[in-house]
C-alpha positions, 0 to 999 in steps of 0.5 A: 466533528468528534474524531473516532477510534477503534476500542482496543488497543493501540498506541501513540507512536512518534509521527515524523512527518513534518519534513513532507506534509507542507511540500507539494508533489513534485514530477520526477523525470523519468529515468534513462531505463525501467526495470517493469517487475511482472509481479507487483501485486498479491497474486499470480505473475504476469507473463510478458506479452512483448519481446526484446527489440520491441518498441512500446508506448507509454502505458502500453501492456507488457505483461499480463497473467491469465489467473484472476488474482493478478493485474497486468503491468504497463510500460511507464515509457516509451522505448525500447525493450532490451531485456527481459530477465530477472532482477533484484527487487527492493529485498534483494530477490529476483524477480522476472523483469522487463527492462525498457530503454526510454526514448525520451518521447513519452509517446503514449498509448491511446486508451478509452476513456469516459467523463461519463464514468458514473452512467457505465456499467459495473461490468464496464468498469470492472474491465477497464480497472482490470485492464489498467493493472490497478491494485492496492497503493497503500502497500497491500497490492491487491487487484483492485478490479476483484474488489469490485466484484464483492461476493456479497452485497455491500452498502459502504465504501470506505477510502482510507486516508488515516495514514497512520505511519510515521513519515508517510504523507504521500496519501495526505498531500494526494487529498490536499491537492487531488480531492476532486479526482479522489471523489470521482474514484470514490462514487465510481467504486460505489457505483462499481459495487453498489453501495449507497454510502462512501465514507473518507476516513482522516486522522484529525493531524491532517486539519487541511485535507479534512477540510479540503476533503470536505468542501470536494463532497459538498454536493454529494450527499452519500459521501461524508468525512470521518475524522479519526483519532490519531493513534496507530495502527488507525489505517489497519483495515479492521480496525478502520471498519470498528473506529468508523462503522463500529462493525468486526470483521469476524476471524478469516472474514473479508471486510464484504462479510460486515458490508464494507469494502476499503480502498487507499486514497491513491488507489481511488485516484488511480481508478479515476484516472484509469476511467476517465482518461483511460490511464494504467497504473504507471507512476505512483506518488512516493514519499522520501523521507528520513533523516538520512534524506537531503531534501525529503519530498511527495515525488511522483515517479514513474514505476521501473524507476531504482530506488538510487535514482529516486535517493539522488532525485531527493539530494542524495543521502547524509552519509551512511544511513542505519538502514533504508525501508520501503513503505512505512517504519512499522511495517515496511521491509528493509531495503537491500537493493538500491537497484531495485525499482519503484513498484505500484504499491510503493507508498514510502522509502526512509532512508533512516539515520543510525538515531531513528532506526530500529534494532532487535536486541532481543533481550529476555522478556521481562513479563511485562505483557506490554505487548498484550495490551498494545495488540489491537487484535488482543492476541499475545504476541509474546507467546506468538513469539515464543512459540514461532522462534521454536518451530511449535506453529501449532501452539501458534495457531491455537492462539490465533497467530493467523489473526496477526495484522502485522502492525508491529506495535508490539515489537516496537512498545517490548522494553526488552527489544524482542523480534516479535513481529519477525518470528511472529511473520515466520511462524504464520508463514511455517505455519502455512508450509505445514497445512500445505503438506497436510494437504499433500499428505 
């Protein structure tokens, strides 16, 4: 199998993971109380459908919104509601929540199910993943119920498990030991949508899930494995699509436009579940790890579920950490509230030792375009950097900085340790603020 990649661009980056990837998943205890933020996807907010004092169920619905681009929330266990307010999420920002204190029964809710997955509709299934409050794991949080209804015709589903960040191996130990769950995922999407092919995407340092992964399709001849070279960012969408089917997204294209649509490995699990034992979005697999961790771990820990529990869960932390993220190194977000909670696209938090962290220092630049030849987009992250940090977004917009995919390779390959990424985030989000007022306007 001769492992592909994708033209331009790119870089090696150091990849951390051996603290976790050899370690089973382990089932963390649900906690006392769960904080149920009302937004854990990219979209619309949920309102809340129950009121304090209510008693719920395990994987009951508590918030739903009525806009399309959203995705419901569900009680990850059974209890009573005692609040219903705002409370600090992982970045430290309020967010309207629905607080739950549990039980300790898990009395769950009952909800359809179907071992037949693959003879229901593609309307069937839409519903019951939206009802489910599925949506992207890898980190995007995308309702996963409007992928299943491309606007146009596709023919290939790829599940991508290159995950290419340091530290992160929750989606490598989900394929070891759920293979056979990911695959049932995999031909339902495809059935979902229509498409003939199903494509698992593995950088080739994960030897044991390509060959596990492998052995699970065996009898499917529309499903096959593509290993991938390891090289960051590999799991960037586009440049998933370029490595393994050799197509470009256009600019301001969705993955639909070049025939495929993309899905995380525990997304693709989770929509198994959700059809055939009609399980909502819930708990997730996290992977906890730095060099500030006691006993990094894979832990499947219920949603709602602060990020303080889950430290102590894993031994506690070594001191003073250099700083906590949620998600991956490269494009996750520093974490300011240790009482902010487990939510559904929560793929890591690195507690990072003083060694291993990061730091801006932003020094002149030096001129050396490493930023340029590392951008997998072939933007120029310096002048995208340069013009963001002044306020000139419209400079920025002449140079594509809408075709960022925030992989951050370029702050981290700047000799003189500039805040690319950050300003380059800011100007496309000052950018956005600017046509918003034209509009008005």
């Amino acid at each position: 199998m001769i492992a592909k990649t994708f033209p331009r661009g790119g870089g090696e980056i150091p990849h951390r993971k051996a603290a976790t990837e050899s370690k089973p998943i382990v089932a963390m205890p649900a906690p006392s109380v769960v904080v149920i933020p009302l937004i854990q996807h990219i979209g619309a907010i949920c309102e809340p459908l129950v009121s304090i004092g209510d008693k719920v169920k395990m994987g009951q619905k508590i918030g739903e919104g009525k806009q399309y681009i959203c995705a419901p929330v569900h009680s990850s266990v059974s209890g009573k509601v005692v609040a219903i307010e705002e409370r600090p999420s992982l970045n430290g920002n309020k967010v309207l929540s629905i607080v739950i204190e549990n039980d300790e029964k898990d009395e769950p809710i009952s909800g359809e199910s179907n071992k037949k997955i693959l003879k229901l509709s593609p309307e069937a299934m839409c519903k019951t993943v939206r009802e489910a409050g599925i949506v992207g794991m890898g980190g995007a949080g995308f309702p996963t119920h409007v992928k299943f209804q491309p606007p146009m015709p596709v023919d290939t589903v790829l599940i991508n498990g290159a995950e290419c960040e340091p530290y992160l191996t929750c989606d490598h130990r989900l394929m070891v030991e759920k293979a056979a769950e990911m695959v049932g995922g995999l031909l339902a999407i495809m059935r979902a949508t229509g498409a003939a092919n199903g494509i698992v995407c593995i950088e080739d340092n994960k030897p044991d899930a390509i060959a596990v992964v492998t052995e699970a399709i065996k009898d499917h001849p529309e499903l096959s494995v593509e290993a991938l070279q390891v090289r960051y960012p590999q799991g960037a969408e586009k440049q998933l699509i370029k490595a393994v089917l050799d197509k470009e997204v256009p600019s301001g294209c969705l993955p639909c436009e070049s025939g495929c649509i993309v899905n995380n490995v525990h997304t693709a699990i989770a929509v198994y579940e959700a059809l055939t034992e009609g399980k909502a979005s819930y708990e997730r697999v996290v992977t906890v790890s730095g060099g500030s961790v006691v006993d990094p771990r894979n832990v499947l820990v219920r949603i709602g579920t602060s990020i303080k529990e889950l430290l102590d869960f894993c031994g506690g932390l070594l001191g003073e950490p250099g700083v906590i993220i949620s998600g991956g190194p490269m494009t996750g977000q520093e974490v300011t509230s240790l009482e902010g909670p487990v939510v559904k696209a929560l793929s890591g938090i690195l507690a990072l030792s003083k060694e291993e962290a990061f730091f801006d220092k932003n020094l002149p630049c030096i001129r050396c375009t490493l930023c340029v030849q590392a951008c997998p987009m072939g933007l120029t992250p310096n002048l995208l950097g340069e013009y963001s940090s002044k306020g000139m977004f419209k400079n920025a917009e002449k140079l594509n900085i809408d075709d960022c995919i925030e992989c951050a390779l370029c702050s981290y390959v700047c000799p003189a340790k500039r805040a690319l990424i950050t300003w380059i985030i800011d100007g496309k989000a000052g950018l956005a603020a600017e046509r918003a007022k034209e509009k008005v306007s």
